[in-house]
C-alpha positions in Angstrom: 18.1 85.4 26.0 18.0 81.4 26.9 18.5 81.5 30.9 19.0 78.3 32.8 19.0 78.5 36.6 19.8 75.7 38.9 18.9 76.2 42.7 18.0 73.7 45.5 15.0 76.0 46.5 12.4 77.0 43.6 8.7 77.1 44.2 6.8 75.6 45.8 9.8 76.0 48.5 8.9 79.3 50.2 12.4 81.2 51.1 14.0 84.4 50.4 15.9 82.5 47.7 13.7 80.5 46.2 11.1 83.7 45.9 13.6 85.5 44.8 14.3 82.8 41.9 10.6 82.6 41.2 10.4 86.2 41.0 13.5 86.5 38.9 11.5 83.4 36.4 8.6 85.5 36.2 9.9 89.3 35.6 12.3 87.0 32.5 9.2 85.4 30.9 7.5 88.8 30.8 10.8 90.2 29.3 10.6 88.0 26.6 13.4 85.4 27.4 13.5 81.5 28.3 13.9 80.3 31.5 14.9 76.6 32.4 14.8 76.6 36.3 16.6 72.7 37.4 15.6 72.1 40.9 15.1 69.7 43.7 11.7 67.7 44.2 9.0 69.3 46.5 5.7 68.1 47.0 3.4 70.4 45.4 0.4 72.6 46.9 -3.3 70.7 46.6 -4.5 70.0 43.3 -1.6 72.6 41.5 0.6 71.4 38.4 4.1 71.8 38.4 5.7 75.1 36.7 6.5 74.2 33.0 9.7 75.5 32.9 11.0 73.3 35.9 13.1 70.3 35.5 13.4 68.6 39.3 16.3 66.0 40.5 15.1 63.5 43.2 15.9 64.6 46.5 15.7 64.2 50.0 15.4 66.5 53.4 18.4 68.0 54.2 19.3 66.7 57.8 20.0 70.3 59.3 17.1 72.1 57.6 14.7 69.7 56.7 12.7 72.3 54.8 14.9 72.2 52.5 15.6 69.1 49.8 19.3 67.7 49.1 18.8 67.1 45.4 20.5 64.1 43.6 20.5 65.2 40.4 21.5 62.6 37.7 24.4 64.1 35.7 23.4 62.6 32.2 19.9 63.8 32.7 20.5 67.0 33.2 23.2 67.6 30.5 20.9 65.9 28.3 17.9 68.8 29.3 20.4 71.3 29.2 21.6 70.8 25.4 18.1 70.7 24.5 17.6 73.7 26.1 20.5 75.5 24.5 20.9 78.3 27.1 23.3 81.5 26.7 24.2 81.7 30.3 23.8 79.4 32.9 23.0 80.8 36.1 24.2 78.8 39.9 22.3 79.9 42.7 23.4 77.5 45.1 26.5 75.8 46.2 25.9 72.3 46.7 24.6 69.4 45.0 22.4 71.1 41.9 24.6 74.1 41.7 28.1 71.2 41.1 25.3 69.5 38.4 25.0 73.3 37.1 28.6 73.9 36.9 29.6 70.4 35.4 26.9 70.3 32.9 27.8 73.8 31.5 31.6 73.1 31.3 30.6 69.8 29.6 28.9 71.9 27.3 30.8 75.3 26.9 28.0 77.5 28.1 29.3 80.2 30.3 28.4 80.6 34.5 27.0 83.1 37.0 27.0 82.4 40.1 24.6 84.5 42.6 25.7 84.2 46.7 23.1 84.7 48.8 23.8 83.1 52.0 26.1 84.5 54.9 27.5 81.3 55.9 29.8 82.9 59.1 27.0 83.8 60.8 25.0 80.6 59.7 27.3 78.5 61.2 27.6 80.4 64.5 24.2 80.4 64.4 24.0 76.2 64.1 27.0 75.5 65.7 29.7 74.6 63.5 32.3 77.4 63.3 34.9 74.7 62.6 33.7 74.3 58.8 34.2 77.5 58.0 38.1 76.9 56.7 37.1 73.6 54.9 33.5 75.5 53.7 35.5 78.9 52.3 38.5 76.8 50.4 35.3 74.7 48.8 33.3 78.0 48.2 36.2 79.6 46.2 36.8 77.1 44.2 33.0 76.6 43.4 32.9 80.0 42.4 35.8 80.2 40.9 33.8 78.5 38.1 32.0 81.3 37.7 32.3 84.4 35.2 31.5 86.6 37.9 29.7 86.5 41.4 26.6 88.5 42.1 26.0 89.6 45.9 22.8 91.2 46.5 24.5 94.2 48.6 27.6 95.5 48.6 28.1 94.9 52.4 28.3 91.1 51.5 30.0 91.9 48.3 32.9 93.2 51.0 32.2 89.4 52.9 33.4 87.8 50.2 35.9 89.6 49.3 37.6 88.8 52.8 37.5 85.1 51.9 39.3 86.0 48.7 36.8 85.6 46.3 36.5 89.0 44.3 35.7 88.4 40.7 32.1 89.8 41.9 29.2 92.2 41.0 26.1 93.3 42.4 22.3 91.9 41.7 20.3 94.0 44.2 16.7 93.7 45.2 13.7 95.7 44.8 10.2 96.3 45.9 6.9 95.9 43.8 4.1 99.0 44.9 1.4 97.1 43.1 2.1 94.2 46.0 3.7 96.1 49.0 1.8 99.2 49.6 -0.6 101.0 53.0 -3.5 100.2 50.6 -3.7 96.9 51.4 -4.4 97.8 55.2 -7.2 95.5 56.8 -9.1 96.4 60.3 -10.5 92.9 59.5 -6.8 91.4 59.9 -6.1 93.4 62.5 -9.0 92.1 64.9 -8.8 88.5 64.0 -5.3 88.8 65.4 -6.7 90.3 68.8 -5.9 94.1 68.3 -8.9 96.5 69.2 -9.0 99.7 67.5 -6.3 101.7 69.9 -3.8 98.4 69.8 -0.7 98.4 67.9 0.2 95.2 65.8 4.1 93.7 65.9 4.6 92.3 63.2 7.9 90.1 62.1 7.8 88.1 58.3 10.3 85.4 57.3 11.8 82.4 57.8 10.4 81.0 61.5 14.2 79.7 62.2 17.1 80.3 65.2 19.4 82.3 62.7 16.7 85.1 62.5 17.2 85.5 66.4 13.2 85.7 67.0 14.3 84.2 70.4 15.5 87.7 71.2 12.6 89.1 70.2 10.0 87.0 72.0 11.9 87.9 75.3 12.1 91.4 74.3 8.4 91.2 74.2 7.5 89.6 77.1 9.8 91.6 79.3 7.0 94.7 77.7 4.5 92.6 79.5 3.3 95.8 81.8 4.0 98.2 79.2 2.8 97.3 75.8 -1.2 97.3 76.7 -2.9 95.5 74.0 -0.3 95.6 71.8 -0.1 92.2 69.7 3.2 90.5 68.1 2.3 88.1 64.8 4.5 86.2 63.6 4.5 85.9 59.9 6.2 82.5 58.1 7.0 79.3 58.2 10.3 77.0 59.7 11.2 74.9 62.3 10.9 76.7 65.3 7.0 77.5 64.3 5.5 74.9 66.3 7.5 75.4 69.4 6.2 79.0 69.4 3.0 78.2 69.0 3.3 75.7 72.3 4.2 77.9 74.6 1.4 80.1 74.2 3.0 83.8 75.2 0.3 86.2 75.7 0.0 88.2 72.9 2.0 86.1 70.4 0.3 84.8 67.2 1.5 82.7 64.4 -0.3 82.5 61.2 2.0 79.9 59.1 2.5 80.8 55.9 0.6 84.1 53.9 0.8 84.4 50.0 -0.2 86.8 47.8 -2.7 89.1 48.6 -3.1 87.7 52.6 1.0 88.7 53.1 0.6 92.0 51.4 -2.4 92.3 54.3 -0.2 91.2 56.8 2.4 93.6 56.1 0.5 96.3 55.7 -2.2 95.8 58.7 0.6 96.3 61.3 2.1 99.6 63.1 5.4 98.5 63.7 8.1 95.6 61.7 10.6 94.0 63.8 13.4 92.5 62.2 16.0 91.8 65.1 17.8 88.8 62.3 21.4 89.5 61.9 22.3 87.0 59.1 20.7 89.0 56.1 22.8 89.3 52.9 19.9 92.0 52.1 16.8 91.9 54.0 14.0 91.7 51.3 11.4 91.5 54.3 12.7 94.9 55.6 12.0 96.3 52.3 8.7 95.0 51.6 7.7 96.3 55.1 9.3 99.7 54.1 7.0 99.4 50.8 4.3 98.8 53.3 4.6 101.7 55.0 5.7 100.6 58.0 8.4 101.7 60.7 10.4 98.9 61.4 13.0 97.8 64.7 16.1 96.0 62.7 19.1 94.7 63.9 22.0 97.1 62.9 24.2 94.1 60.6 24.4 92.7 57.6 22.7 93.7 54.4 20.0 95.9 55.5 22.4 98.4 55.9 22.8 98.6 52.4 19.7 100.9 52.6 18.2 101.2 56.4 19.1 104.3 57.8 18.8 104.6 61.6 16.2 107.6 62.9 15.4 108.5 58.8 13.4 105.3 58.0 14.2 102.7 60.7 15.0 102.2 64.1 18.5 100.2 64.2 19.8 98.4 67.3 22.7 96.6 68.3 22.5 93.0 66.9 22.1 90.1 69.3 20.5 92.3 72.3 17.5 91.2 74.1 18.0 94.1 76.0 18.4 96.7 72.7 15.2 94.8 71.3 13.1 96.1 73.9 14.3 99.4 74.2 13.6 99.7 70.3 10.1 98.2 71.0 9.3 100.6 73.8 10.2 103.5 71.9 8.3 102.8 68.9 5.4 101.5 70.5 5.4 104.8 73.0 6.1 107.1 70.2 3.8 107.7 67.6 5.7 111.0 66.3 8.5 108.5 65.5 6.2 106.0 63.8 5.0 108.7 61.4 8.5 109.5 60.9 9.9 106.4 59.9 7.3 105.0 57.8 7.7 108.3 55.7 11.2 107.5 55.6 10.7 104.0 54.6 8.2 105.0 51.6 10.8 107.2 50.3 13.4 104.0 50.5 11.1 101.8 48.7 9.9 103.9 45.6 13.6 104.1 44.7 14.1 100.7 44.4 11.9 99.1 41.8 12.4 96.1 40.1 13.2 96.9 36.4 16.6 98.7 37.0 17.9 95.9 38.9 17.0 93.3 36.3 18.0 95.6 33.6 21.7 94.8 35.4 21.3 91.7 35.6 20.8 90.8 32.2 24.3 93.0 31.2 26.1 90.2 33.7 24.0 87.7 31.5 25.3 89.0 28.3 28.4 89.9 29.2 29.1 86.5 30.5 27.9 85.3 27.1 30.2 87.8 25.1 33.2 86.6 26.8 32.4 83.4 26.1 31.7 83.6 22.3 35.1 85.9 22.3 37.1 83.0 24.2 35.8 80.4 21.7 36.3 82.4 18.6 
């Protein structure tokens, strides 16, 4: 198949999204389709070349998340790339300026659309502030994916989301777990000490987005309210985002934040710890959880959104209440005093993970694909 994606974050943008996208690229090209990713402009890592198969829009930061570029893509341009491309499907991933250029280009040229949803946008706009768009945000969002052939969710807990805002013409594109990149194996003592844990210490460690919806405000004061308790214990913070360098300021004893790890140094990250904490409660999925759970690690997660589409509490994670300093470091005491419950858990978790691989997830999302197409050839005919 001919796959075109359109998506304000693609690499070299590092979020759940745009790895997901970049994964999603990769596992396509070694399938044997064509992928034509249309994305916004980042500047690129030192001395690396653009991927071939991306076509970017100029753009600027986005004013409330300035890690993120608000593409202008130029209509003509892009319908223009598009025909040449010839795409079966085209595929939106996000709802603002490049996914409208998606959804105007293919109606200009009869190609059917998927959309994919992957943001909770309730509890993003608590989180920022600004409850009062929701109304004006939900009656743009159902008409954007109204568009659509069909919306994917990655979990059937925000499948049900949508579905309260009236948009149900939906399906499900879940997540997986690679064991060749998430796995124990990757274990380093030499990580471990650079971060300050001695050879008894237990390692915290949270990976993701550095940013206020993922509540690591909670967590830092869970931690240091474990001042007397938690021994040599460390907490490293894994990401990047624009709380990072406040973090790093105010120095908390114990703390550590390495910026961004790819590749083989985050599969070292993950797996060099004792314990995941992932107290965010705005996760459509929670594809850190997983890859921690792939890592053999316990984890502390916040008991909402889409990680309970497969953590289980006491079986192979510790769940708390969401939003509770106060739940966060009862969690933390527990799992750092209890090393019976550790074991437990990050049995539990390996289970979770080796059921979830990559190739059944895709296989389903290239049915959607086709089936979009079908329907599209059929309507024509």
């Amino acid at each position: 198949m001919r796959i075109a994606l359109f998506s304000e974050v693609y690499w070299p943008m590092v979020s759940g999204v745009g790895v997901t996208l970049l994964r999603l690229t990769d596992a396509l090209h070694a399938r044997g389709h064509q992928v034509r990713v249309y994305s916004a402009t980042y500047a690129l890592p030192p001395d690396a070349a653009d991927r071939p198969e991306v076509h970017r829009s100029p753009s600027v930061p986005f004013f409330l998340y300035p890690d993120v570029q608000w593409a202008f893509p130029r209509l003509r341009e892009v319908v223009e790339d598009l025909e040449s491309f010839a795409p079966d499907v085209v595929h939106v991933a996000t709802e603002f300026s490049l996914g409208i250029a998606g959804v105007k280009a293919a109606r200009q040229l009869g190609l059917p659309i998927i959309a994919s949803a992957h943001t909770d946008y309730d509890q993003y706009a608590a989180r920022y502030g600004v409850p009062w768009a929701l109304r004006a945000g939900w009656h743009y969002l159902r008409w954007f994916y109204g568009q659509a052939h069909r919306v994917l969710c990655p979990s059937r807990i925000y499948e049900a989301a949508v579905h309260r805002h009236g948009v149900t013409h939906t399906g499900i594109w879940s997540r997986g777990v690679d064991p060749a990149v998430f796995s124990p194996r990757f274990r380093s003592e030499a990580f471990r000490a650079a971060v300050g844990a001695g050879p008894d210490d237990l390692v915290v460690t949270y990976i993701g987005r550095i940013a206020r919806e993922k509540n690591l405000g909670l967590l830092l004061e869970a931690w240091e309210s474990l001042a007397r308790e938690r021994g040599g214990a460390q907490l490293v913070l894994v990401g990047r985002g624009p709380l990072e360098d406040d973090i790093r300021r105010r120095e908390i004893p114990g703390v550590h934040v390495t910026g961004l790890l790819l590749h083989d140094a985050l599969s070292t990250a993950y797996a060099s710890a004792d314990i995941f904490a992932f107290p965010s409660r705005t996760e459509t999925f929670g594809n850190s959880l997983l890859e921690a759970m792939g890592s053999g690690l316990p984890a502390l997660a916040a008991a909402a959104g889409g990680v309970l589409e497969f953590a289980e509490h006491d079986r192979n994670a510790w769940l708390v209440e969401p939003d509770s300093t106060a739940s966060i470091r009862e969690g933390l005491s527990r799992l750092l005093g209890d090393p019976g419950l550790r074991r437990r858990l990050a049995g539990g978790a390996l289970v979770t993970a080796r059921a979830r691989g990559w190739d059944e997830v895709y296989d389903r999302l290239l049915e959607d694909y086709r089936e979009a197409a079908t329907r599209a050839a059929s309507d024509a005919a």
